[in-house]
C-alpha positions in Angstrom: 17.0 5.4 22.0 13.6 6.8 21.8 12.6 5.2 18.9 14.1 1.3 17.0 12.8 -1.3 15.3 14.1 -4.1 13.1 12.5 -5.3 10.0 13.3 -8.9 8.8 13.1 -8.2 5.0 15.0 -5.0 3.0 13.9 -6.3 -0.1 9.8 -6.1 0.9 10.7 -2.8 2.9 12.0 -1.3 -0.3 9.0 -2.3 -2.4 6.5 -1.3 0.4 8.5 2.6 0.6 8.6 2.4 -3.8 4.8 2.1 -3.9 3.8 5.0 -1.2 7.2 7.3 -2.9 5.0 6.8 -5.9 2.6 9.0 -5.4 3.5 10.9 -1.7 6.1 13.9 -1.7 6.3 13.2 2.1 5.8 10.0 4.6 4.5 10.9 7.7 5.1 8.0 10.1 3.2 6.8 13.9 4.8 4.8 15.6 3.2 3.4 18.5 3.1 0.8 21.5 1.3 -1.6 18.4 3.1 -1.1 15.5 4.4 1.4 13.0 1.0 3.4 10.5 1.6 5.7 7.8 -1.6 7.7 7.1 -1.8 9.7 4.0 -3.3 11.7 1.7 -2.3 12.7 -1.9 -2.6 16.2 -2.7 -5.4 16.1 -5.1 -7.1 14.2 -1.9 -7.9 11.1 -5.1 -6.3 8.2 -2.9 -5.4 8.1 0.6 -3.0 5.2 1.7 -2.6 3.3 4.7 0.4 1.0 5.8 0.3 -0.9 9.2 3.0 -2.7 10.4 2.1 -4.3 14.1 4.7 -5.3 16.2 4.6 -8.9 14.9 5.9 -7.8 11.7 9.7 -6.7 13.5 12.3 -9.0 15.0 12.8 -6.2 17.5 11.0 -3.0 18.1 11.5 -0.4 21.1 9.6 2.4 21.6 10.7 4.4 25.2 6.9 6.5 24.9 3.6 6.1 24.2 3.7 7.6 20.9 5.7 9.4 18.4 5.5 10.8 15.2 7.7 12.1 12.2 7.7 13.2 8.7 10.5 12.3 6.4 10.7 13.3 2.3 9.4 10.2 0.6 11.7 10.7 -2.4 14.9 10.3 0.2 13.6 7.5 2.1 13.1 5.7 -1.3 16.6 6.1 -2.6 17.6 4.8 0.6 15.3 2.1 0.8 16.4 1.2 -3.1 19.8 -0.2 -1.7 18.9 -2.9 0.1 18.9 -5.9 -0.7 17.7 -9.6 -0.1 20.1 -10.7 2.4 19.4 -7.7 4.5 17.7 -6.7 7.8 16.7 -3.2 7.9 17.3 -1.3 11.5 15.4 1.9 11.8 15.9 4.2 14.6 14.9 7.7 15.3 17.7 10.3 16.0 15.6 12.9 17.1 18.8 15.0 19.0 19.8 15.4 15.2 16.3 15.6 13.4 17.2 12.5 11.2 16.3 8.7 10.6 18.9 6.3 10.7 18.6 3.5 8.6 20.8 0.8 8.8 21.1 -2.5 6.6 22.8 -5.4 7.9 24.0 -8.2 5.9 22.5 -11.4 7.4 25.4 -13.8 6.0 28.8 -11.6 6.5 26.7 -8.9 9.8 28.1 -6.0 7.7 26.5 -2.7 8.6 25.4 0.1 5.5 23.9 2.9 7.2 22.1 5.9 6.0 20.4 8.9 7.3 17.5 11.1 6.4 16.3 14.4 7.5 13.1 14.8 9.4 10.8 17.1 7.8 9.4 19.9 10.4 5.5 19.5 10.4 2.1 18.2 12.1 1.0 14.4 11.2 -2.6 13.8 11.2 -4.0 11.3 11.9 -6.1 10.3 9.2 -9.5 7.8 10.0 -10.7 5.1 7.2 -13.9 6.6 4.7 -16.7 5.4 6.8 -18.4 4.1 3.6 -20.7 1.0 3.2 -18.5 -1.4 0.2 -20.8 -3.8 -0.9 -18.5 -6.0 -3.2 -15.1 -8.4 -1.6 -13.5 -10.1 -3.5 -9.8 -11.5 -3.0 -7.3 -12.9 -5.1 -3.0 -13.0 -5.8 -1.9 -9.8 -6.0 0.0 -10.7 -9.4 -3.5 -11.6 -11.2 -4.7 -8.0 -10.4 -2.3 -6.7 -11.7 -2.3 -8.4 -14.9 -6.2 -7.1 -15.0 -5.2 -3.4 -14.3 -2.6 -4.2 -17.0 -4.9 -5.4 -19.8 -7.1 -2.8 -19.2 -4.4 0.0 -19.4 -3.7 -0.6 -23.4 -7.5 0.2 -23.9 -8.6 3.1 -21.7 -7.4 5.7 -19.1 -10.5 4.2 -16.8 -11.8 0.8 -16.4 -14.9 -0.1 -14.9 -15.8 -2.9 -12.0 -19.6 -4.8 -12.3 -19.9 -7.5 -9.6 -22.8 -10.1 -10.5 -23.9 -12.7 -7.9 -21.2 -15.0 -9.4 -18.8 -13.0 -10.9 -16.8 -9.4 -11.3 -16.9 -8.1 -15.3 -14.2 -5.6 -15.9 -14.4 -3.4 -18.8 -12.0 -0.5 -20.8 -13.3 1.1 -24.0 -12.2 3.9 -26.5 -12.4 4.3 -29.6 -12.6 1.0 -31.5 -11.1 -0.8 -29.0 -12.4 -2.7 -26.0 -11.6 -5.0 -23.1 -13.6 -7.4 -20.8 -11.9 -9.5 -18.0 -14.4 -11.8 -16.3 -13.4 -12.8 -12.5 -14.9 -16.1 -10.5 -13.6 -17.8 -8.0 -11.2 -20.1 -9.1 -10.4 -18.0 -12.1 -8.6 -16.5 -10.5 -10.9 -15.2 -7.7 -10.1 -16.8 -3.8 -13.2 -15.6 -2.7 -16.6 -13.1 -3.7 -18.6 -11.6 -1.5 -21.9 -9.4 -2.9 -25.1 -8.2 -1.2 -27.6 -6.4 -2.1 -29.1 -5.6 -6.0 -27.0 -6.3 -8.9 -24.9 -5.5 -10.7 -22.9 -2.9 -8.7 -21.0 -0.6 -10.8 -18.1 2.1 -10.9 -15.2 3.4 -12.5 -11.8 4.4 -11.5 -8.7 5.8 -13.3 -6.5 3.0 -14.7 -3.6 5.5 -13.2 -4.4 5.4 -9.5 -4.9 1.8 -9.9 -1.7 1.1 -11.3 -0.1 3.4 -8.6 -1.3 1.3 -6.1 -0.7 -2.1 -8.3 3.3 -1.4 -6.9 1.9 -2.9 -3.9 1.7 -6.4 -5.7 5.8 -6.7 -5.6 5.8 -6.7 -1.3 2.6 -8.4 -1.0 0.8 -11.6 -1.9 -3.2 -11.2 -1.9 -5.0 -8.3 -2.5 -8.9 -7.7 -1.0 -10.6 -5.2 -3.1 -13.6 -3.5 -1.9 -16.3 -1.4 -3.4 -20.1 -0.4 -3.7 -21.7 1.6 -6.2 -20.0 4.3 -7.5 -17.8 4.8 -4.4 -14.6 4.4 -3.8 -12.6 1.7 -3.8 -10.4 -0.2 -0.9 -7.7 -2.6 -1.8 -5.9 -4.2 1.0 -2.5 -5.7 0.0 -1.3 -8.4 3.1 2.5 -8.0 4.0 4.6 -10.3 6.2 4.1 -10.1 10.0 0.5 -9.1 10.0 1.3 -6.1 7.9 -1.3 -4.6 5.8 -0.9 -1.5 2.9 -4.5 -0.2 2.3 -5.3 1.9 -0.5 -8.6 4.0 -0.9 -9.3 5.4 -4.1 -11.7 7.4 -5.6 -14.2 6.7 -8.0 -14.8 8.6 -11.6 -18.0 9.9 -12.0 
C-alpha cells in the first residue's frame, strides 16, 4: 500500500472537502512523511487555499516513499465526502495500480465498511509557496462570529471593508442608501488584536470570496485573519490534530 491514512472524524472531513469543492474544479493533494497539504489556486488566481493536515491529525497514516502526489476532481471527492457521517472514521488510501482513491467509511459503533472510489486526474501538482507579504493586522476570534460579520455585511454590499485602530477592527458595507458598521475588540468578540505601525490600516475584499472561505467555519473553531494595507488577506481556520485550512485572498482595489 503506497499510500493510507485514517482520519478520526467524517463529519469535519466532509466540511473541510465542501469548502475547498467550493471554489476548486480539481484537489491536488501532497502527501508526505509530515502530513497530508493541498495547495491551490483558483483560476481567476483571486484566492489561493491551503489545507495542512500533519500526521497528528490521523489515527494511522502510512506512506511507503518520501513523497507523493495526486490530483482528484473536487466535485467527485465532495459527493463522496457528503456521505459520511458522524459516527464515521474515514480511511483513505491510494490505488495507484488503478489510478483511483479509495475512500472508505467505517462505522465506529457497528465496524461497517461504505467504500468509494474516485479517479485520479492525469496532471503536474505544484507546489505552491505562501505570498511573502508583510500583514500588519491579527486578530483571532470563533470562527462562528466571523461569519456572522461576513454575513451582516453581505445584505448591504458585494464588498466590505477592514480598518484596524490601535483598539479595535471597524468593518463597513455601503450602497445605495444602505450601510453597515461592525466594530470588533477583544472580548467582543475579538480573542486577541495585534496592530503595528500607523493607523488605521485599510482594505477591501469581495463579500463573495469571503463567504467562500466562511465554509471553513463548519470544520473549524477559531479563525486568525491577517492583513496590511490594501493587501491581501490570510485567514487561518484551526482543524483537529494540528490541522490548519489557510485562505489567501485578494484585496479590491
Amino acid at each position: 500500500m503506497g499510500f493510507r491514512a485514517v482520519y478520526p472524524a467524517a463529519t469535519k472531513f466532509k466540511y473541510i472537502i465542501q469548502t475547498i469543492a467550493k471554489v476548486m474544479d480539481e484537489i491536488p493533494f501532497i502527501v508526505a512523511q509530515d502530513g497530508l497539504d493541498v495547495r491551490t489556486l483558483t483560476p481567476d488566481k483571486t484566492t489561493m487555499i491551503i489545507l495542512r493536515l500533519p500526521v497528528t491529525a490521523f489515527e494511522e497514516y502510512q506512506l511507503d516513499e518520501d513523497k507523493k502526489t495526486f490530483i482528484v476532481l473536487a466535485d467527485e471527492l465532495n459527493k463522496v465526502a457528503k456521505r459520511g457521517t458522524r459516527n464515521d472514521i474515514v480511511e483513505l488510501k491510494l490505488d495507484e495500480e488503478h489510478r483511483r482513491l479509495e475512500v472508505n467509511f467505517i462505522d465506529k459503533k457497528t465496524n461497517v465498511v461504505r467504500s468509494f472510489y474516485v479517479s485520479l486526474r492525469e496532471g503536474t501538482v505544484e507546489e505552491l509557496a505562501e505570498p511573502q507579504v508583510e500583514l500588519t493586522v491579527t486578530a483571532k476570534m470563533m470562527a462562528d462570529d466571523f461569519k456572522n460579520v461576513i454575513n451582516d455585511a453581505k445584505i448591504v454590499s458585494d464588498e466590505v471593508e477592514f480598518a484596524a485602530y490601535e483598539d479595535r477592527i471597524e468593518v463597513y458595507a455601503e450602497s445605495a442608501q444602505k450601510k453597515y458598521m461592525g466594530v470588533l475588540k477583544v472580548g467582543m468578540p475579538l480573542i486577541t488584536l495585534n496592530v503595528e505601525g500607523g493607523t488605521p490600516i485599510r482594505a477591501k475584499y469581495s463579500i463573495d470570496l469571503l463567504k467562500a472561505a466562511v465554509k471553513a467555519t463548519t470544520a473549524a473553531n477559531t479563525v486568525t485573519l491577517e492583513y496590511g494595507e490594501a493587501l491581501p488577506m490570510r485567514l487561518s481556520f484551526d482543524l483537529p490534530g494540528g490541522g490548519l485550512l489557510i485562505y489567501w485572498i485578494s484585496p479590491r482595489v
